[in-house]
C-alpha positions in Angstrom: -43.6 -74.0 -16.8 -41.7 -70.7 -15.9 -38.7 -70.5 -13.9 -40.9 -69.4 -10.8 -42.8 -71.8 -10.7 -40.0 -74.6 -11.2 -38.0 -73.7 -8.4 -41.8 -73.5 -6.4 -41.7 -77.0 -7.8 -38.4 -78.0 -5.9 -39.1 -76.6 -2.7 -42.5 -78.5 -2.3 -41.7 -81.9 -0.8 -40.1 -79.6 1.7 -43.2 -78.0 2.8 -45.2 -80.8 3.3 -42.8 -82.8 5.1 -42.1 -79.8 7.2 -45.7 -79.2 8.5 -44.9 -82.2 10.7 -41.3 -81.5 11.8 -40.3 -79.9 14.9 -37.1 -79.3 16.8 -34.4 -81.4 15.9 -35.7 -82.5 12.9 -37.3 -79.3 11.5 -33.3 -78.1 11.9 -32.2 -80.9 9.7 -34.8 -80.5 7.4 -33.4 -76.6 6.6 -29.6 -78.3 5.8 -31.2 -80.9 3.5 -33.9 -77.7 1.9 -30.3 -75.7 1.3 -28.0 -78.4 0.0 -30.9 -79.8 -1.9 -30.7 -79.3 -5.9 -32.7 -76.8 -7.5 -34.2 -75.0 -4.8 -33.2 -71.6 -4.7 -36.8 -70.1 -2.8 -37.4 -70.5 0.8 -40.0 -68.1 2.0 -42.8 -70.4 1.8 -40.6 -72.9 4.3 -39.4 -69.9 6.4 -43.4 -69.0 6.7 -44.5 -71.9 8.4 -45.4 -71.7 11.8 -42.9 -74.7 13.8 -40.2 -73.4 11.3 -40.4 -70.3 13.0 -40.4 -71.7 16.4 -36.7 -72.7 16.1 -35.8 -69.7 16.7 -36.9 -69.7 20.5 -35.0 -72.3 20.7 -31.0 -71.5 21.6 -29.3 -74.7 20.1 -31.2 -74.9 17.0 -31.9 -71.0 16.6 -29.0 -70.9 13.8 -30.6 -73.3 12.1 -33.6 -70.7 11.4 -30.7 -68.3 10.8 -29.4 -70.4 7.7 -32.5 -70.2 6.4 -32.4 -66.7 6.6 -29.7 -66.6 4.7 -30.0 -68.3 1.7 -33.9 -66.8 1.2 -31.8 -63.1 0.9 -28.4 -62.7 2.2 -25.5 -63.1 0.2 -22.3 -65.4 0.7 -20.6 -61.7 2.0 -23.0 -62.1 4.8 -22.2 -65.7 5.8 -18.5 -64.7 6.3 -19.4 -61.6 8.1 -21.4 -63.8 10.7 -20.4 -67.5 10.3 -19.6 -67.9 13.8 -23.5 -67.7 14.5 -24.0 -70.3 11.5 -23.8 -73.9 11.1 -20.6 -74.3 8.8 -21.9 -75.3 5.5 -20.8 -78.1 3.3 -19.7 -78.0 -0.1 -23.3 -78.4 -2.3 -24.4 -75.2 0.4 -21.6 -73.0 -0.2 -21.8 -73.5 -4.0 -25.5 -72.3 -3.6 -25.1 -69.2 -1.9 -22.2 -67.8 -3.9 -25.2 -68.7 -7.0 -27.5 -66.6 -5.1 -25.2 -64.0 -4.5 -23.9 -64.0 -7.9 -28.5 -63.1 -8.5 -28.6 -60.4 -5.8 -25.7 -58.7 -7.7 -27.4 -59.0 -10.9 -29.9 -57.7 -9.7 -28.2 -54.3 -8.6 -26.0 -54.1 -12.0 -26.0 -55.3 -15.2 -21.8 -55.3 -16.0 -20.2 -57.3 -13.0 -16.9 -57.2 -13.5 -14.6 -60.1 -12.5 -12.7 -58.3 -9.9 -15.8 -57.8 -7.9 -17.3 -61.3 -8.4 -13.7 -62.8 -7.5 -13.7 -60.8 -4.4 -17.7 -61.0 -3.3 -16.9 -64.7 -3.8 -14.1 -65.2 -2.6 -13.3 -67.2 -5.7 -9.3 -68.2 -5.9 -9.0 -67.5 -9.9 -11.0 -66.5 -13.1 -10.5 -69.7 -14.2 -12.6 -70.9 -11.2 -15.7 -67.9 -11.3 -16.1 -68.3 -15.1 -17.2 -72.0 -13.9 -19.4 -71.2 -11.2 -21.1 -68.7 -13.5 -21.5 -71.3 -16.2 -23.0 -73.7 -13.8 -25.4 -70.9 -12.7 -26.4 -70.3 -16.5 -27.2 -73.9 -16.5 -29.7 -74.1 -13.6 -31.1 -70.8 -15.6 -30.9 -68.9 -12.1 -29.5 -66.3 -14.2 -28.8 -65.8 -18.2 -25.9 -63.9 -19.6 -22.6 -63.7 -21.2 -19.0 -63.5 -20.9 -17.0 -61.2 -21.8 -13.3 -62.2 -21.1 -12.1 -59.2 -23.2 -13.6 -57.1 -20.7 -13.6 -59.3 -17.8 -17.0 -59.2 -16.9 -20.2 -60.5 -16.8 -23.2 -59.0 -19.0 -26.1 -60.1 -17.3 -29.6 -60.2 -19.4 -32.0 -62.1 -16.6 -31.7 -63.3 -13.0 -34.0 -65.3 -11.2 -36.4 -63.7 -8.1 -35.3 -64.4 -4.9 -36.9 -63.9 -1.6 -38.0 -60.4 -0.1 -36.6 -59.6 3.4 -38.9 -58.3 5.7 -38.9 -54.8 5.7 -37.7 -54.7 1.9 -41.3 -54.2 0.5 -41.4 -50.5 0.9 -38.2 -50.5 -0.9 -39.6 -52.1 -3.5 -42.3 -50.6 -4.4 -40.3 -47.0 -4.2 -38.0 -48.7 -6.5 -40.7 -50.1 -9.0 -42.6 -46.5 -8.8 -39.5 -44.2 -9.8 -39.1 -46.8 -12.5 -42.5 -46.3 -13.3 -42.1 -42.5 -13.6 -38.9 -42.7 -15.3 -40.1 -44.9 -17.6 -43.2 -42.7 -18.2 -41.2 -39.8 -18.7 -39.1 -41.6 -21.6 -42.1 -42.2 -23.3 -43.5 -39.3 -23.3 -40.1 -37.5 -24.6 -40.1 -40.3 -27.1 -43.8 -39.6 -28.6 -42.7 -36.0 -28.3 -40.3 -36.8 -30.6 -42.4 -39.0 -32.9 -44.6 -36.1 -33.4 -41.5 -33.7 -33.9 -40.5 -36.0 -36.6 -43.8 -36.3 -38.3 -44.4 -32.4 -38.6 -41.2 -31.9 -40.5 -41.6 -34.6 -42.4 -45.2 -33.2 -43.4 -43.8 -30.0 -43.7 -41.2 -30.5 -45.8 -43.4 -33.0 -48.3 -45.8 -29.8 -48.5 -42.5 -27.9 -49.4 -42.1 -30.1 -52.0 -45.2 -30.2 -53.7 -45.1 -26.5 -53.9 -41.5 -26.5 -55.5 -42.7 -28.7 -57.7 -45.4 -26.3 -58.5 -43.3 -23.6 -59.0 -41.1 -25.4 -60.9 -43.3 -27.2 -63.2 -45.0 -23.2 -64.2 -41.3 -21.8 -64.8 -40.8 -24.7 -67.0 -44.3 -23.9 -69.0 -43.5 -20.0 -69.5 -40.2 -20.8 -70.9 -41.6 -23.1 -72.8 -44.6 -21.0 -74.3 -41.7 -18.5 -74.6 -39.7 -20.3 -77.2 -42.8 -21.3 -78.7 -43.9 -17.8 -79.4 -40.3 -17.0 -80.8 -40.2 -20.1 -82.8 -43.4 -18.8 -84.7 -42.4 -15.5 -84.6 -39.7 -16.4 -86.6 -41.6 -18.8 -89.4 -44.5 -16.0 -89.8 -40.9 -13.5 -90.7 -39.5 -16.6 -93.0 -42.8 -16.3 -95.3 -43.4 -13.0 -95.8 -39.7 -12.4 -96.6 -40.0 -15.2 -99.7 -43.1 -13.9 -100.9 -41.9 -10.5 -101.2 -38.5 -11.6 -103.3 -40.5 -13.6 -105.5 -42.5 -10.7 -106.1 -39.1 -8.5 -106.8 -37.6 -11.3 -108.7 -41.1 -11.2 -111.4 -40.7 -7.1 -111.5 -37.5 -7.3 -112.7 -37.6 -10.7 -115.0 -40.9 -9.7 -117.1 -39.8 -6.5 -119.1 -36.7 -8.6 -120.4 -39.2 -11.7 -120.9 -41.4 -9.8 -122.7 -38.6 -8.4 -124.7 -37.0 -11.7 -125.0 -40.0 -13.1 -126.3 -40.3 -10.2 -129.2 -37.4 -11.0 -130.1 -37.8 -14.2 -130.8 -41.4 -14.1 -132.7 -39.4 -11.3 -135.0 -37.1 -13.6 -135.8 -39.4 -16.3 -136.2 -41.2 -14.1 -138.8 -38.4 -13.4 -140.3 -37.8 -17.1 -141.6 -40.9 -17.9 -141.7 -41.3 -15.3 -144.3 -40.4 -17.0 -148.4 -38.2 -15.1 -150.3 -39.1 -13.3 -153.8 -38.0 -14.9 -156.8 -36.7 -12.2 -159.2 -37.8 -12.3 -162.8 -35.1 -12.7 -165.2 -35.5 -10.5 -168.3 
């Protein structure tokens, strides 16, 4: 069960005992609804037909009033016009400065302590921190404290009642949201796009760099390749050629060399003549 329909929840036994109430006792009724725990939404009570009837009714017209005051009013109001209003008792006056702390929420998220303290008439931090802790509790509202900053960061806050006359307001409010919010969105997919197209862009960019450097990479490559061989093809025609030189000059003295030495060879080889002794 949400919060809604909780504090629905509390204000129930209200309504049916109320259907039967007039006068007197419909008055007392709204002082035990407001001092009761819990129940922080009256417009179901403030609908009903002998509810509404109190207020033709001089002495217990205020009563009605009261009413009117914790379903949207603020604890500001109730000093403004207390003389028209029953005085209220300790349980009531703790509930409409929680309700007040909700309709300030509700306005701003960053309520600084020097505003609560004076919308509250609260006597010291010390004091509102409390009060706002105890509201945090009940789950009227949900937020933080910041006593470095002295204020309150609000996240949620409760519903309260709509005042007659307030819908208009409302939906005005709710439609300019709308919009606003509309326009955000579409700046934000504007963006998203944006985004996307350079990234695209630049990933083409990429691939073509690659490209480009991947071919400037092959034609040096087949460059050095072709002076590499170049070179080799230079290596073996200059070693045949010397070789060639080296047998032009070597044979002749070979050839004479090797004269030489078959002369020779003859030479021994040859007996000698034994002369004959007369």
């Amino acid at each position: 069960m949400d919060s809604g329909s909780n504090f629905s929840a509390k204000l129930e036994p209200f309504l049916l005992m109320a259907k039967s109430l007039k006068g007197a006792a419909a008055a007392k009724l709204i002082q035990d609804a407001t001092s009761a725990p819990g129940v922080f939404v009256f417009s179901e009570l403030l609908e009903l037909p002998n509810i509404q009837e109190l207020s033709k009714n001089e002495q217990h017209q205020k009563f009605l009033s009261l009413l009117q005051l914790f379903a949207y009013k603020t604890y500001q109001d109730y000093n403004q016009y207390k003389d028209a209003l029953p005085p209220l008792n300790a349980a009531q006056t703790i509930k409409l400065k929680h309700l007040t702390i909700v309709s300030l929420a509700a306005e701003r998220r960053l309520l600084p302590y020097s505003g609560l303290l004076k919308a509250l008439d609260m006597p010291n931090v010390r004091e509102l921190e409390d009060l706002i802790i105890d509201a945090i509790y009940l789950d009227i509202l949900r937020g933080k404290l910041d006593q470095k900053e002295e204020q309150l960061e609000v996240e949620y806050t409760m519903g309260r009642d709509l005042e007659p006359g307030k819908l208009e307001q409302v939906l005005f409010a709710l439609q300019s949201w709308a919009e606003t919010t509309s326009a955000v969105l579409a700046t934000l997919d504007g963006k998203i796009n944006s985004i996307a197209d350079d990234a695209a862009a630049k990933k083409i960019n990429q691939r073509e760099h690659e490209k480009i450097l991947q071919a400037n990479l092959k034609d040096v490559y087949d460059k050095q390749k072709d002076k590499s061989l170049g070179a080799m093809g230079r290596s073996r025609v200059y070693g045949t050629s010397g070789f060639s030189e080296m047998m032009d000059v070597d044979e002749p003295f070979d050839i004479v060399k090797g004269k030489n030495r078959k002369a020779s060879q003859d030479a021994i080889a040859k007996p000698l003549r034994k002369r004959n002794k007369f």
